[in-house]
C-alpha positions as CSV (number, residue, x, y, z in Angstrom):
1,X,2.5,11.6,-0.5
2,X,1.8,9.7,2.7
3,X,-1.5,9.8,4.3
4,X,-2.2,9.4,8.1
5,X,-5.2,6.9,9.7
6,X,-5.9,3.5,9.1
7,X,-8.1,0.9,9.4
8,X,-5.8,-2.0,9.7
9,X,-3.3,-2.7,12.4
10,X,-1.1,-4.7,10.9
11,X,1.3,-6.1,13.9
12,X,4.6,-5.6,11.8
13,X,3.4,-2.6,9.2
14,X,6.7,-0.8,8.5
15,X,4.7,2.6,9.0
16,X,3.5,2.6,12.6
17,X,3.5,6.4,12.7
18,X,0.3,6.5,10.7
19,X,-2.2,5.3,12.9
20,X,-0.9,3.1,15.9
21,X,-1.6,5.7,19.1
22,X,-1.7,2.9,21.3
23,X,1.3,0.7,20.7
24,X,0.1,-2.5,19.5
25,X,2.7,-2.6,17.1
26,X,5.4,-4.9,16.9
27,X,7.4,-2.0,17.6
28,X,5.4,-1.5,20.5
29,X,5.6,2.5,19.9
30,X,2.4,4.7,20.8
31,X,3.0,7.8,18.5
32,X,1.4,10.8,19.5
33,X,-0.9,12.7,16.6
34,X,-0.1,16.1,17.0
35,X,3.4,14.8,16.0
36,X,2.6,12.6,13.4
37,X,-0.3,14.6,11.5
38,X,-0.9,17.6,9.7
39,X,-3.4,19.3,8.4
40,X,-2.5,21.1,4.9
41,X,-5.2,22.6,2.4
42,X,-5.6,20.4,-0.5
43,X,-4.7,23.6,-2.8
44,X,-1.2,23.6,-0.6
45,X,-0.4,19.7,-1.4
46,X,-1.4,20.4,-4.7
47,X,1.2,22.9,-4.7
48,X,3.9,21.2,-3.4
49,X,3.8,18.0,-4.8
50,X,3.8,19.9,-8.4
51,X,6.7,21.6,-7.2
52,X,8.8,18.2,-6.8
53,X,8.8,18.4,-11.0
54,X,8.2,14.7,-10.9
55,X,6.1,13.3,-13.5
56,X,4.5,10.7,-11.2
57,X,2.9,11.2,-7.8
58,X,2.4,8.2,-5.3
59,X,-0.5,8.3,-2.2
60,X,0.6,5.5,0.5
61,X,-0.5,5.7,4.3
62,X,-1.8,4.7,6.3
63,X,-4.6,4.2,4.2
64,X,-5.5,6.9,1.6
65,X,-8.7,5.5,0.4
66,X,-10.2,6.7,3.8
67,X,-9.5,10.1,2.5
68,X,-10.4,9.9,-0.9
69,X,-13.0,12.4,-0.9
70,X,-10.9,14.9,0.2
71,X,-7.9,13.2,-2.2
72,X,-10.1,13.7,-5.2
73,X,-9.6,17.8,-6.2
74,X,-5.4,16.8,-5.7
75,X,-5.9,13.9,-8.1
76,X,-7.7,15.8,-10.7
77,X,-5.2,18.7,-10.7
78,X,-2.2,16.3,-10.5
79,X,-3.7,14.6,-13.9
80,X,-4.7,17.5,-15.2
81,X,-0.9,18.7,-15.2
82,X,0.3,15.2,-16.9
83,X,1.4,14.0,-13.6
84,X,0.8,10.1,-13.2
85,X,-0.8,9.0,-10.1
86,X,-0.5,5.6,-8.3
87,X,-2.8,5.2,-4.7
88,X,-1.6,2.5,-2.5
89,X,-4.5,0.5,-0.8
90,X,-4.9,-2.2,1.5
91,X,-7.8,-3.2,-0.5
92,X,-10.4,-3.2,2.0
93,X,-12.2,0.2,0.6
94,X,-14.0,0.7,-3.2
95,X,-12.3,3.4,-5.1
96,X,-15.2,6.1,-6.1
97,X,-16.3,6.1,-9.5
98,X,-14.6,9.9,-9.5
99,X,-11.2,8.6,-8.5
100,X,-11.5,5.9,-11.1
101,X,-12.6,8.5,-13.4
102,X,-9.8,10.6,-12.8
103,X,-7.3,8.2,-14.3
104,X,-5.5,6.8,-11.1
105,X,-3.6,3.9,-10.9
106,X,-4.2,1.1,-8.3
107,X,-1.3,-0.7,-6.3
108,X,-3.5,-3.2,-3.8
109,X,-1.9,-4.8,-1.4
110,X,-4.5,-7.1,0.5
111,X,-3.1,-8.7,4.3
112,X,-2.4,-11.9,4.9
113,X,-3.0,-13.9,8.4
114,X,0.7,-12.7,9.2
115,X,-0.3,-9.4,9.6
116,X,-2.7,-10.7,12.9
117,X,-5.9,-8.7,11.5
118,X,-8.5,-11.1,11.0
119,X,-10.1,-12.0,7.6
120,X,-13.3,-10.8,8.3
121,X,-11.2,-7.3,8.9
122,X,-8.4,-7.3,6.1
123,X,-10.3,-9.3,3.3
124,X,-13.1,-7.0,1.7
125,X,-14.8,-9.1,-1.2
126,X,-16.9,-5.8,-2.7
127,X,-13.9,-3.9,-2.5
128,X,-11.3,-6.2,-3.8
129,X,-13.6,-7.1,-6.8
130,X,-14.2,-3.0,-7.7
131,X,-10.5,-2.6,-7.1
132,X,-10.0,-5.8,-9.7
133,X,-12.2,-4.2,-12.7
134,X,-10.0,-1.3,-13.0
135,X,-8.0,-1.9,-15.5
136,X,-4.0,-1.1,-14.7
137,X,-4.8,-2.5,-11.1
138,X,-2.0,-4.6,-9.6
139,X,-2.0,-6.7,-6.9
140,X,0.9,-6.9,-4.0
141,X,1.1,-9.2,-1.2
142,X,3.8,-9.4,1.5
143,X,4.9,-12.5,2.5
144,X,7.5,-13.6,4.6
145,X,7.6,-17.8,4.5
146,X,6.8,-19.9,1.3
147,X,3.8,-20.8,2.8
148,X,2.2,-17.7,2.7
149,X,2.0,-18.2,-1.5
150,X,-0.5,-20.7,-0.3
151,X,-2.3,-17.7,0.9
152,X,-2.3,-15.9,-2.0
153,X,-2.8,-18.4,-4.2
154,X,-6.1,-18.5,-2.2
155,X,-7.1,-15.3,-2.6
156,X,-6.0,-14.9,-6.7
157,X,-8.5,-17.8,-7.1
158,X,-10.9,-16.3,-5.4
159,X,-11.6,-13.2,-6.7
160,X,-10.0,-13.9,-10.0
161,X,-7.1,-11.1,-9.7
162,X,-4.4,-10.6,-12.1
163,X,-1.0,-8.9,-11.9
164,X,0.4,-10.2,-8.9
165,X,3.5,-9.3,-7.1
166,X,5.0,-10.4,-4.4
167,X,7.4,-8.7,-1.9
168,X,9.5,-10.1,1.2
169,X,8.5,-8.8,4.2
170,X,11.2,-7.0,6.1
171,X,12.4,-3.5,7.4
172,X,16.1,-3.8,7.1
173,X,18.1,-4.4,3.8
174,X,19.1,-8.3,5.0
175,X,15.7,-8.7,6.0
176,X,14.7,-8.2,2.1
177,X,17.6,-10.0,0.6
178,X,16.8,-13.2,2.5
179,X,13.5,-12.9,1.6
180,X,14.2,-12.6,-1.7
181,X,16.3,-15.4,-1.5
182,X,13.9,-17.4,0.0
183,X,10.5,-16.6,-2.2
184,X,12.0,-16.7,-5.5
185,X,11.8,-20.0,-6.8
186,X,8.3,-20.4,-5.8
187,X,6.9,-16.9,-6.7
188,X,8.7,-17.9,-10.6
189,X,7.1,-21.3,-10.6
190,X,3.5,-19.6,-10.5
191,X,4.3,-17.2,-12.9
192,X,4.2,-14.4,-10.9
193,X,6.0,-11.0,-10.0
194,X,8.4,-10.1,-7.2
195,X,9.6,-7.6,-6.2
196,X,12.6,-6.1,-3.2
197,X,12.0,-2.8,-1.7
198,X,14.5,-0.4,-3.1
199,X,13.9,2.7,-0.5
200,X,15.0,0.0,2.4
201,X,18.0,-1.3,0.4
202,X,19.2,2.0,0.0
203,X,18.1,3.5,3.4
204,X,17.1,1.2,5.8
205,X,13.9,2.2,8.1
206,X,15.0,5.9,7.3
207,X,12.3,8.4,7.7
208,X,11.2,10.9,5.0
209,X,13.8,9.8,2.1
């Protein structure tokens, strides 16, 4: 389930559609709202998601913990029926006690200086510590030279997080390869995870696949 609206702007975020009204982009795109959002009733996505018959559910954006109020009642149903749930974050927002309550799953995925948001922006200390006590949370940074491990080694240090992955940046299978090719080694050495991007292998920048 992808929500719309965030509050990021990464320059090279692989889903521009979201939130960039204005073009500023590296695709250099301004997508227009009433195309790109819709307004369903959370009894409605409820629905449909349980329809899919798919015993886990995952919330990307944009970014959904912007919406998690109105998140929670889908959650709690979604759990309620054995579904698993796993909610992408840029890790600049604190989950609610609720959400955390409800049993969901936390892939964070804090920016780097790559993405051209600055620190003060895309690194969130309360958030990224609250996001760090739940347990299950895992940690995924996007990284597109060696020296962005740097980076993240950083960032691990500072706020003592565990489970890290890494994933090449890129929107086209080569892209991911190289980068896979490229960040292995070093991502190994540190004892860390990494990880390609399957949906591009398979499809490219394909919409709604």
């Amino acid at each position: 389930m992808r929500l719309g609206g965030c509050n990021l702007t990464c320059r090279w975020c692989d889903t521009p559609y979201t939130w960039d009204w204005k073009g500023t982009s590296d695709t250099g795109v301004a997508y227009r709202p009433a195309d790109e959002l819709h307004t369903l009733a959370t009894d409605t996505v409820t629905a449909r998601l349980l329809a899919f018959g798919t015993g886990m559910v995952v919330v990307s954006g944009g970014e959904p913990l912007s919406q998690q109020v109105r998140l929670l009642p889908v959650v709690r149903e979604l759990r309620r029926r054995g579904v698993d749930v796993e909610v992408e974050t840029n890790g600049t927002l604190a989950p609610s006690r609720d959400l955390v309550a409800a049993g969901v799953r936390f892939n964070v995925s804090p920016k780097l200086g790559h993405s051209g948001v600055s620190e003060r922006r895309r690194v969130v200390p309360d958030a990224l510590r609250s996001l760090a006590q739940v347990p299950g949370t895992a940690f995924k940074f996007v990284c597109g030279e060696v020296s962005d491990l740097d980076e993240v080694d950083a960032l691990v240090e500072r706020f003592a997080l565990r489970n890290i992955w890494i994933m090449p940046r890129g929107q086209h299978p080569e892209e991911i390869n190289e980068g896979l090719r490229k960040l292995t080694d070093a991502v190994i050495a540190r004892k860390w995870n990494i990880s390609g991007r399957l949906h591009v292998t398979l499809w490219g920048s394909k919409r709604g696949v």
